[in-house]
C-alpha positions in Angstrom: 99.2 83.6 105.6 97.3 86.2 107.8 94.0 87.8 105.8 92.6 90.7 107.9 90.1 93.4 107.5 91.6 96.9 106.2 88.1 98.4 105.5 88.3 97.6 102.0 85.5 95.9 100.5 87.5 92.9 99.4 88.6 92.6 102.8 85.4 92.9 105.1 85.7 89.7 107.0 82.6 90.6 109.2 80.0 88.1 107.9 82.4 85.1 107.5 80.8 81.7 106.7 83.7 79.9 106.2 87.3 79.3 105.0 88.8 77.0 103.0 92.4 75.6 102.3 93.2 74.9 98.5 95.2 72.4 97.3 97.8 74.7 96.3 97.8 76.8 99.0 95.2 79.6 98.0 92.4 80.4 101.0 89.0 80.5 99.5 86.7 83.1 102.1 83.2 82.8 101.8 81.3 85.6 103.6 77.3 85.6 104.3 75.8 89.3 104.0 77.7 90.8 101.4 77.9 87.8 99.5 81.2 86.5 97.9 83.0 84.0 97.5 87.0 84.9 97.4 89.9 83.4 96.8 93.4 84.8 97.9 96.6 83.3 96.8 99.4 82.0 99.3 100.7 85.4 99.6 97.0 87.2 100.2 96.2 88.5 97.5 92.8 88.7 95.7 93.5 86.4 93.2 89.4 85.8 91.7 85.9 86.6 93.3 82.6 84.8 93.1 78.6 85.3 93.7 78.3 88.9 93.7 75.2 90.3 95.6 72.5 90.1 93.1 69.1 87.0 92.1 70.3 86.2 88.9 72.3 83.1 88.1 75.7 83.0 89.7 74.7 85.4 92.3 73.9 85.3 96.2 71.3 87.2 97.9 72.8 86.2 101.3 75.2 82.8 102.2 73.8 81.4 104.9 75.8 77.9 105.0 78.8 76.6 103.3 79.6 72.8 103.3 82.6 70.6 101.5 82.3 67.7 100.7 84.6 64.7 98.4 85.5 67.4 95.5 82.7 69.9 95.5 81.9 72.9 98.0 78.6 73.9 98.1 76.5 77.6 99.1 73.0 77.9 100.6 71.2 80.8 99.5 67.9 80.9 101.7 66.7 84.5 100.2 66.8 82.2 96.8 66.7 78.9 98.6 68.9 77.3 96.2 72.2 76.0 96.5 75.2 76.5 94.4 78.8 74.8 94.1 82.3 74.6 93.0 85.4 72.4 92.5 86.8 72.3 96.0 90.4 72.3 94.0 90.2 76.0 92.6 86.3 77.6 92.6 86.8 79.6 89.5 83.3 79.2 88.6 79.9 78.3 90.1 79.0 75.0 88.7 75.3 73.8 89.4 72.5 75.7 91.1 70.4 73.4 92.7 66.5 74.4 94.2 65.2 73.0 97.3 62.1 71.0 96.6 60.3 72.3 100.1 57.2 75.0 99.1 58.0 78.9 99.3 56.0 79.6 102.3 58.5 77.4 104.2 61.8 78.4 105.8 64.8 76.5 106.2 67.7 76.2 108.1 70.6 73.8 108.0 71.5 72.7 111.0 74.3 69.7 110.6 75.9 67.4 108.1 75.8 63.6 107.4 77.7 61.0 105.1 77.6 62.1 102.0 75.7 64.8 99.9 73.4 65.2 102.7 72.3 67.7 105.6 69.9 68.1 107.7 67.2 70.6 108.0 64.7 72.1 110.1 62.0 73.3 108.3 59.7 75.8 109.9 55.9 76.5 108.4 53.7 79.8 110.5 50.3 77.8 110.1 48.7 80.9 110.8 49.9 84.1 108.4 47.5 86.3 108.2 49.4 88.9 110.5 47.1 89.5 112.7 47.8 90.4 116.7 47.2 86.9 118.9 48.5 83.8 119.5 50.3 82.0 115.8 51.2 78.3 115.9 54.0 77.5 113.4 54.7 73.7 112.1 58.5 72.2 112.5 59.6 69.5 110.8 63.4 68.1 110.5 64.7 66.3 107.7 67.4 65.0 105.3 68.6 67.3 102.5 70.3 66.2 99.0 72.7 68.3 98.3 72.7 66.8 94.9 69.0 67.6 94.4 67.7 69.8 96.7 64.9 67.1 97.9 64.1 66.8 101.3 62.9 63.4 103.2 61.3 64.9 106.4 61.9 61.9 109.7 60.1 63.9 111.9 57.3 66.9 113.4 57.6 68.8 116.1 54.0 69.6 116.6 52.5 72.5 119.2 54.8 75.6 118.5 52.6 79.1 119.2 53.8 82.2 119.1 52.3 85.4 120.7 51.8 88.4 118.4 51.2 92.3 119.1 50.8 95.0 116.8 50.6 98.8 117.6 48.6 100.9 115.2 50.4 101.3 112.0 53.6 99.0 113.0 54.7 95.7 112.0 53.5 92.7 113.9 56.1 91.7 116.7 56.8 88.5 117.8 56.6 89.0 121.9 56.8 85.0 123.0 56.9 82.2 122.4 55.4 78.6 124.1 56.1 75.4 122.9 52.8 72.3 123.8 52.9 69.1 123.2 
């Protein structure tokens, strides 16, 4: 089976997150900034399509992770920071939507697997936001995430991140380097 990009929208392959073999020889394509998830049957051919871009229930801002695990594969939105799953054996329908239990002014990246329902996380926190030009310390901590229920046991801090901010008249703030103390 060879899936490739012909400019269609069903076939843009540019923000690919994953691939997955189904038990009966369908290839489920998740793909991170257009969000979808797709399934193709053995010959390639679109046979269903999931998550279409959207915040409502059953839809993905952006897919930033995919995992399997036992009989479930699982989504990270981090625009919605929740998570979302299927049956690994077909993903005809999104079955759970899971929030992460971490507060909104947090971000979070998932950065490896363990046994289980679990991942782990690094968690970063700007201690300073008020967007202001100068020097920004941000808080990192990493920590085990269940899948299951989106809680988060942190194991450690990474203290002594600072960041050093400009800002012309009128612009954004930009980030222009970064230190690290300990």
């Amino acid at each position: 089976l060879v899936l490739s990009d012909d400019g269609t929208p069903d076939r843009d392959f540019s923000s690919l997150r994953g691939a997955f073999l189904l038990p009966d020889g369908a290839v489920l394509v998740v793909r991170g900034t257009s969000p979808s998830i797709m399934v193709f049957d053995a010959r390639g051919e679109l046979r269903s399509s999931l998550g279409p871009k959207g915040r409502g229930p059953g839809e993905f801002a952006f897919i930033s992770w995919v995992g399997r695990d036992a009989d479930s594969l699982r989504f990270y939105d981090p625009l919605q920071r929740r998570f979302s799953a299927c049956r690994a054996d077909a993903c005809s329908s999104l079955s759970t939507e899971t929030p992460l239990s971490i507060r909104a002014a947090e971000s979070v990246e998932i950065v490896g697997r363990t046994a289980g329902q679990k991942a782990i996380v690094r968690v970063e926190e700007d201690v300073r936001r008020d967007g202001k030009p100068g020097v920004i310390g941000t808080r990192e901590r990493v920590g085990i995430l269940d899948l299951a229920t989106g809680r988060v046991d942190f194991v450690a801090e990474l203290e002594g991140v600072r960041m050093l901010r400009r800002q012309a008249a009128g612009a954004n703030p930009q980030t222009v380097g970064v230190a690290s103390f300990t």
